[in-house]
Backbone as CSV, one residue per row, in Angstrom:
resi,resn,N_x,N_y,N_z,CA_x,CA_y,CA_z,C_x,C_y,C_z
1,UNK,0.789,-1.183,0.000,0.000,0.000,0.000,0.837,1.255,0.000
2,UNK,1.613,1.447,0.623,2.526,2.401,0.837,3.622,2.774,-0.797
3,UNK,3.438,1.292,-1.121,3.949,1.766,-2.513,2.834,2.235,-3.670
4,UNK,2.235,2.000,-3.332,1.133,2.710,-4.377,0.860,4.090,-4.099
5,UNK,0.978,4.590,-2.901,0.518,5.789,-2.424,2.018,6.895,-2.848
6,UNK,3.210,6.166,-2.696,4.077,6.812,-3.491,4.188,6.683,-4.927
7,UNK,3.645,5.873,-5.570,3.414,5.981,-7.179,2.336,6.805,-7.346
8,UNK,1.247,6.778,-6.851,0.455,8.171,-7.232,0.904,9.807,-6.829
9,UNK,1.814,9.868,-5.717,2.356,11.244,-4.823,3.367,11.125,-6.237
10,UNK,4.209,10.395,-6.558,5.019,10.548,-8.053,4.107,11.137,-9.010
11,UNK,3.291,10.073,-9.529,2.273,10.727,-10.478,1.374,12.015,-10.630
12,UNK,1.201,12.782,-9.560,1.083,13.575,-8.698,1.861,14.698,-9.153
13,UNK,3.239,14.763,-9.080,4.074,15.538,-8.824,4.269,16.140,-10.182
14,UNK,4.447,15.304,-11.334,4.449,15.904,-12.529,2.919,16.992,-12.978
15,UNK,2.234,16.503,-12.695,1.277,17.243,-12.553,1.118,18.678,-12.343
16,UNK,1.013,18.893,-11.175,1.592,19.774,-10.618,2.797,20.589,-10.913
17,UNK,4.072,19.851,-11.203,5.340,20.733,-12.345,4.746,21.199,-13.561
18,UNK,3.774,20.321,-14.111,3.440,20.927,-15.940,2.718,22.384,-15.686
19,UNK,2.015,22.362,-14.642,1.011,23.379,-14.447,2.174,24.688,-13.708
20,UNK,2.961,24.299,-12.813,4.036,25.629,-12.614,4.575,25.537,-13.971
21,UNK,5.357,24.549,-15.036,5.774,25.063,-16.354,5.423,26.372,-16.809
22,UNK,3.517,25.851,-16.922,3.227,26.719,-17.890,2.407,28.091,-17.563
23,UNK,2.906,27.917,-15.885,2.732,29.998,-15.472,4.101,30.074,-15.447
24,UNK,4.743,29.434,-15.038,6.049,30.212,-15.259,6.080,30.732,-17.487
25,UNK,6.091,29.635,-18.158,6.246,30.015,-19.908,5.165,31.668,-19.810
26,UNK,4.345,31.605,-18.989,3.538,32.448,-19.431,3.860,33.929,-18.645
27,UNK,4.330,33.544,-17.361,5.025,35.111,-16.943,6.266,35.226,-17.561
28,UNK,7.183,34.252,-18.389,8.472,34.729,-19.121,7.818,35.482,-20.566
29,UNK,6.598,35.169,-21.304,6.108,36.122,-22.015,5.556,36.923,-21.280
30,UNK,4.991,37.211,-20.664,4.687,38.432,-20.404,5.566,39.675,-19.755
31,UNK,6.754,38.881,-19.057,7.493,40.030,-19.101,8.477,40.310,-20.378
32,UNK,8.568,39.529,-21.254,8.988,39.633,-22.827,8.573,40.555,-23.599
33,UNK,7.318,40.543,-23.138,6.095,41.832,-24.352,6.328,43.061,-23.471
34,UNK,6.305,42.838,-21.820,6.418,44.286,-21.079,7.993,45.200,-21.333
35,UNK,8.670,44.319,-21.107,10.192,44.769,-21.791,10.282,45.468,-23.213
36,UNK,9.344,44.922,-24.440,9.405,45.223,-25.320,9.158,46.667,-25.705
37,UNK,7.715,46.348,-24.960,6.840,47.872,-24.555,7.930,48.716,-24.089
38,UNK,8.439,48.269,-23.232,9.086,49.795,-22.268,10.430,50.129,-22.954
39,UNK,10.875,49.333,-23.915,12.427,49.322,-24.701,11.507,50.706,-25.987
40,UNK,10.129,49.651,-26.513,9.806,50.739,-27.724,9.322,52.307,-27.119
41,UNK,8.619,52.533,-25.644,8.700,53.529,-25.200,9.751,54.717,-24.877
42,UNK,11.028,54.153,-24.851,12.645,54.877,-24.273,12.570,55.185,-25.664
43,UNK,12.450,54.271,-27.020,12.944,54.762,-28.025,12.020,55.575,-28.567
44,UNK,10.911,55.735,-28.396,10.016,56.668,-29.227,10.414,58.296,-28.626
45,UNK,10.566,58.151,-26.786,10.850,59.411,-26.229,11.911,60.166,-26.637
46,UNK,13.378,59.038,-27.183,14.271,59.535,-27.041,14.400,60.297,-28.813
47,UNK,13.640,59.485,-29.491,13.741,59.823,-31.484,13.087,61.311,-30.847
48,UNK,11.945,61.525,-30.241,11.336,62.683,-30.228,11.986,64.188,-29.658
49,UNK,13.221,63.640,-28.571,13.848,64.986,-28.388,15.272,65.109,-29.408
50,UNK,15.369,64.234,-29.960,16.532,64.672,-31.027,15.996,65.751,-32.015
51,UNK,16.570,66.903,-32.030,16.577,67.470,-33.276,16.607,66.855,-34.484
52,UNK,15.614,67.346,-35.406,15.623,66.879,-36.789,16.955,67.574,-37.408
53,UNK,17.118,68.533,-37.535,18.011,69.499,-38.573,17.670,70.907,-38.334
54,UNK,18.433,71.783,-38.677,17.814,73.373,-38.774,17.899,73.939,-40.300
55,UNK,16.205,73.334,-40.452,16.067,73.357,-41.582,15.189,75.213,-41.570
56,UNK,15.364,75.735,-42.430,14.919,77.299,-41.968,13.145,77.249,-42.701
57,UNK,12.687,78.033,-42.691,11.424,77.491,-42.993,11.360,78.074,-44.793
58,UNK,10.239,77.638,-45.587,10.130,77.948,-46.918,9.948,79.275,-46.973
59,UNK,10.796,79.678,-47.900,10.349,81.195,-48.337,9.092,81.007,-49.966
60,UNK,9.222,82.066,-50.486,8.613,82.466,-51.696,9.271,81.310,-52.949
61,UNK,10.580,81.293,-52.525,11.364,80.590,-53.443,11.382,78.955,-53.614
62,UNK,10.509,78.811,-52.113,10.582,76.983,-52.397,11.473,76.085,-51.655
63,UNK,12.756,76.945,-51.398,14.180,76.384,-51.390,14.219,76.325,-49.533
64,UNK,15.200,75.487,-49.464,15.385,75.265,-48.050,17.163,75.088,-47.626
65,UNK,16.932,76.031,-46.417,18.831,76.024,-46.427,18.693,75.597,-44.758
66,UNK,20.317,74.437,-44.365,20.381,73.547,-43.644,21.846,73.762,-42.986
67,UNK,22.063,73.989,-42.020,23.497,73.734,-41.672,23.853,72.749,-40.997
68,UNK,25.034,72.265,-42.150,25.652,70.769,-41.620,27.159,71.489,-42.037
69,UNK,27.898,70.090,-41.967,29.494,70.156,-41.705,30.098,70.757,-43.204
70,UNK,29.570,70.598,-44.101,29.500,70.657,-45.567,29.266,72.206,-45.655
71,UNK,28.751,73.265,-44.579,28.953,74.251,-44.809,27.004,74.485,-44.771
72,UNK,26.578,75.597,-45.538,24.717,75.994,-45.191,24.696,74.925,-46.838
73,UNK,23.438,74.728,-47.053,23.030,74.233,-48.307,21.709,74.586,-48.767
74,UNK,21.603,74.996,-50.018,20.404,75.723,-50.363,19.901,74.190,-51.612
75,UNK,18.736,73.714,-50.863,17.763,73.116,-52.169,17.164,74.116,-53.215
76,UNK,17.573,73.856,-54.469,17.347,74.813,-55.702,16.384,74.165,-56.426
77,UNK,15.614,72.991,-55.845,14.826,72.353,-56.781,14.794,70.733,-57.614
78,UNK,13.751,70.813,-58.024,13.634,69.678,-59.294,13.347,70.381,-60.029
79,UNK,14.512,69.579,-61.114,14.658,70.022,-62.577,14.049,69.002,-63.712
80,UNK,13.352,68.839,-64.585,12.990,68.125,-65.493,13.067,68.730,-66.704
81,UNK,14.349,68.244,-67.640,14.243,68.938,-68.991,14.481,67.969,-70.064
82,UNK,14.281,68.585,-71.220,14.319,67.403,-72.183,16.334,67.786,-72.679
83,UNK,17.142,66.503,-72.985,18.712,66.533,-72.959,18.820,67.068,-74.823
84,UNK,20.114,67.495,-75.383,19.914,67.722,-76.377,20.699,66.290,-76.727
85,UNK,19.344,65.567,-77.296,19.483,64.121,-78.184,18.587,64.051,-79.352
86,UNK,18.939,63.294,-80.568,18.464,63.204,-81.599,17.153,62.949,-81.802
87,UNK,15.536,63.302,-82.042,14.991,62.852,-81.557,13.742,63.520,-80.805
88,UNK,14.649,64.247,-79.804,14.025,64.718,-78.584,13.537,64.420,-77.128
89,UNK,13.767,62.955,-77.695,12.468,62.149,-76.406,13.649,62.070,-75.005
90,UNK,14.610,62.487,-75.213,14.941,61.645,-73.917,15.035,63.081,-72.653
91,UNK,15.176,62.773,-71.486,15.079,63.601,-70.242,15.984,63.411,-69.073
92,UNK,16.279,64.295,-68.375,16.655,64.568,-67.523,16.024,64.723,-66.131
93,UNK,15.744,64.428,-64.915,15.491,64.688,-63.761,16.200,65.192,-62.386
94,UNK,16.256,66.076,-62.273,17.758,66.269,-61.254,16.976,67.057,-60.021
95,UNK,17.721,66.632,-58.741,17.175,67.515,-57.815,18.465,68.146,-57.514
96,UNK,18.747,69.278,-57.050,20.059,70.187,-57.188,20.084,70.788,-56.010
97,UNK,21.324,70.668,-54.883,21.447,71.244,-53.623,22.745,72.140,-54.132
98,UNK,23.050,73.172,-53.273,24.151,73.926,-54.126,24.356,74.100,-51.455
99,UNK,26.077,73.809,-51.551,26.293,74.196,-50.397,27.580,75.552,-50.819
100,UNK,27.698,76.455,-49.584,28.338,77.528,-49.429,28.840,77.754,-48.456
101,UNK,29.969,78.929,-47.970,29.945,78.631,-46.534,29.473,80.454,-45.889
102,UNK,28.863,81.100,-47.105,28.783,82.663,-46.028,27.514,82.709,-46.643
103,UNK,26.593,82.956,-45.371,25.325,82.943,-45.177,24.317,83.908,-45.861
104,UNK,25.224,85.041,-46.439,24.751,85.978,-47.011,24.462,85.718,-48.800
105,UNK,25.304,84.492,-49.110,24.777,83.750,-50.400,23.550,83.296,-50.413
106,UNK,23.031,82.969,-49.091,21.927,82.364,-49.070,20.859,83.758,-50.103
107,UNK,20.930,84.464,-49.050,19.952,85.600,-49.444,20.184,86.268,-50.855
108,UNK,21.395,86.333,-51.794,21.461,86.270,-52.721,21.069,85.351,-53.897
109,UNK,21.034,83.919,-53.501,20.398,83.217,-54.301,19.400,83.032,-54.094
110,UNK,18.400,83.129,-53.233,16.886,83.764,-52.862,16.460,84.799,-54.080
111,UNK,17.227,85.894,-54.055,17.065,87.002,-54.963,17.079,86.770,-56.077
112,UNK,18.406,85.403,-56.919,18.447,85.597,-57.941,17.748,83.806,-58.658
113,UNK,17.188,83.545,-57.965,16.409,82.283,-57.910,16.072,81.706,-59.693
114,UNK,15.110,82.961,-59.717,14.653,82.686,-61.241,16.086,82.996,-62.444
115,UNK,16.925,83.563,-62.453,17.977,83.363,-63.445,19.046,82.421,-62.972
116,UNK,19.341,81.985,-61.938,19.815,80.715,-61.751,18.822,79.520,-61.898
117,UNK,17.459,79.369,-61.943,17.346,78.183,-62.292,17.248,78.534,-63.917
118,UNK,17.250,79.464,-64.492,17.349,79.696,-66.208,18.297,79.089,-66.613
119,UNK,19.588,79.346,-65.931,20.918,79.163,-66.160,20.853,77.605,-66.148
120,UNK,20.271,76.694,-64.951,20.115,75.440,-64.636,19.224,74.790,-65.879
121,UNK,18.773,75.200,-66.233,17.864,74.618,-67.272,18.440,75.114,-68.491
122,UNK,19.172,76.190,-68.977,20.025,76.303,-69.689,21.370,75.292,-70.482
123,UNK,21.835,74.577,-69.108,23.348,73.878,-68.759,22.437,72.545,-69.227
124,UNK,21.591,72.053,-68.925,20.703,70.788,-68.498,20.478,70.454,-70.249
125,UNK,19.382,71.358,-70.663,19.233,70.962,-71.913,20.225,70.814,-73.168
126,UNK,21.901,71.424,-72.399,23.029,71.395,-73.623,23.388,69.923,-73.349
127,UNK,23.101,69.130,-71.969,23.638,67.565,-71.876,23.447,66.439,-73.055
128,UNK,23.945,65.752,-73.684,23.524,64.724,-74.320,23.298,63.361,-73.205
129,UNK,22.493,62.042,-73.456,22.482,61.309,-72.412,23.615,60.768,-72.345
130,UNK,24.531,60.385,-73.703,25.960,59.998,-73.854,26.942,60.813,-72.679
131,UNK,26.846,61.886,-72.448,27.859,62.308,-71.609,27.563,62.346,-70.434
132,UNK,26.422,62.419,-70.315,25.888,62.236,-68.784,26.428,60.885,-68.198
133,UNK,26.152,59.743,-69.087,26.320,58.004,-68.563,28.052,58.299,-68.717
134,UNK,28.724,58.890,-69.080,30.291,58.798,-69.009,30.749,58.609,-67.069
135,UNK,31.354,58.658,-66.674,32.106,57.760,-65.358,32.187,59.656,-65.048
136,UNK,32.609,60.305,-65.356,32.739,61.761,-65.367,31.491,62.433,-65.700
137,UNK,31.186,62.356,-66.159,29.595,63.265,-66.585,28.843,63.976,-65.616
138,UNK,28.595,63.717,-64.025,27.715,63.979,-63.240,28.930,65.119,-62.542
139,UNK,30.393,65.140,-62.391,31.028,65.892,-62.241,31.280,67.255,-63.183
140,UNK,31.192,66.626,-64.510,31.680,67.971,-65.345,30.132,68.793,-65.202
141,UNK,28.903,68.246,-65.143,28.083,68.773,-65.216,27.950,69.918,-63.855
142,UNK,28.159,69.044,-62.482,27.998,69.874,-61.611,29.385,70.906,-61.873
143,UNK,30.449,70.668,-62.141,31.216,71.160,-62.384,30.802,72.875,-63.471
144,UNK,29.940,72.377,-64.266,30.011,73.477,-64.875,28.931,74.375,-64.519
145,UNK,27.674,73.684,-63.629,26.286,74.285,-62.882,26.994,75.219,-62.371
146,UNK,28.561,74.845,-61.313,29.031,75.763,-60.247,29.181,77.068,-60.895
147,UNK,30.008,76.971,-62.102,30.831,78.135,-62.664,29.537,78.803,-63.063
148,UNK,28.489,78.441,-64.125,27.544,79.336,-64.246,26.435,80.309,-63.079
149,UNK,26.579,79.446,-62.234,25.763,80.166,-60.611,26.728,80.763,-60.425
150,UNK,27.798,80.299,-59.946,29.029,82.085,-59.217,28.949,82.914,-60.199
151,UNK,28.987,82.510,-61.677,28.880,83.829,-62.474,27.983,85.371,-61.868
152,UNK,26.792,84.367,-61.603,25.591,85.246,-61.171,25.505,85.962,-59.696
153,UNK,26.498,85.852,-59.137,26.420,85.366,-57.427,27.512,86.916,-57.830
154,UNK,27.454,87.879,-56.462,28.247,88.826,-56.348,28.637,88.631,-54.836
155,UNK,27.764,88.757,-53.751,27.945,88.253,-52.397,29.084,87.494,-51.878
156,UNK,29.061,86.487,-52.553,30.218,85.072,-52.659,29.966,84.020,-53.440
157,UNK,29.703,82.631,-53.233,30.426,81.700,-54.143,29.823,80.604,-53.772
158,UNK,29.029,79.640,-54.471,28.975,78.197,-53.939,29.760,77.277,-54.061
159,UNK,30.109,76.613,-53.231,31.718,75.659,-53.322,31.401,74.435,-53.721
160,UNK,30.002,73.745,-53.597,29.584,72.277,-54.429,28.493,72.680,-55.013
161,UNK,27.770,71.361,-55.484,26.845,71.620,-56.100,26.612,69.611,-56.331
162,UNK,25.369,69.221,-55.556,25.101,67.917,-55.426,23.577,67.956,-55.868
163,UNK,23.795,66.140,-56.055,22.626,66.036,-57.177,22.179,64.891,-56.142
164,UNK,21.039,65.636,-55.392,20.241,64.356,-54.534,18.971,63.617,-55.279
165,UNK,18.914,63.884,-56.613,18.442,62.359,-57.236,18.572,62.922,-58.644
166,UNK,18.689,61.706,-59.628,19.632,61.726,-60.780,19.303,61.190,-61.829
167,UNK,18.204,61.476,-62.701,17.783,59.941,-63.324,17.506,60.980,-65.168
168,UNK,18.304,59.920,-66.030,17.931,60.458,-67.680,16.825,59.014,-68.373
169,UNK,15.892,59.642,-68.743,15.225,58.117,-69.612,15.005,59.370,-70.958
């Protein structure tokens, strides 16, 4: 008798373990999801006090100027023109940041907005798509955007001139 009463207190016992198993499986998720929660809470608080950028607000002109390490940078736009190719059909798409480093360019190319993007659409439509796809092409081009904008520029000078998206079909 005594052995039977310890084969059931055995039988018994697992019992009883499956059922702590499975609050214990179930408080290790639940503090899994609470952790999660409170990890995605630190990170939502903390994205929210980072500064975005000092981006200045839109003027008349559209354009937006930013200071980073690269010096202020003025967005001049999207450009869409047709390239000079045989034909006609083919195009250009360019978005055009021009950076500087004296702040008072800013307000000059504000002013002279509409004959620098003339000039930009000027330079754009002399491209063929052949020279554009050259390994050099996206340089000589900005290369030569620069020289025609300082032309126009009395204040000072833009020192690059980047192409944050780039596409000829």
């Amino acid at each position: 008798m005594a052995d039977e009463n310890t084969e059931v207190q055995e039988g018994e016992a697992p019992k009883s373990s499956s059922g702590g198993t499975i609050k214990l499986i179930i408080a290790g998720v639940a503090i899994i999801i609470l952790a999660a929660g409170i990890a995605f809470g630190v990170a939502m608080l903390v994205l929210k006090s980072v500064p975005v950028g000092g981006t200045a607000p839109k003027g008349e002109t559209g354009g937006k100027a930013k200071s980073e390490s690269l010096g202020t940078t003025f967005d001049a736009g999207e450009f869409i023109t047709n390239l000079a190719a045989e034909g006609g059909n083919r195009f250009v798409k360019v978005n055009i940041v021009f950076s500087f480093q004296d702040t008072k360019v800013q307000t000059e190319i504000e002013d002279k907005l509409p004959g620098i993007k003339n000039a930009i659409i000027s330079i754009l439509r002399q491209q063929t798509p052949e020279s554009l796809a050259e390994p050099k092409g996206m340089d000589k081009l900005a290369d030569s955007l620069k020289k025609s904008v300082n032309a126009l520029l009395v204040k000072g000078n833009i020192t690059n001139v980047y192409f944050t998206t780039f596409q000829v079909q």
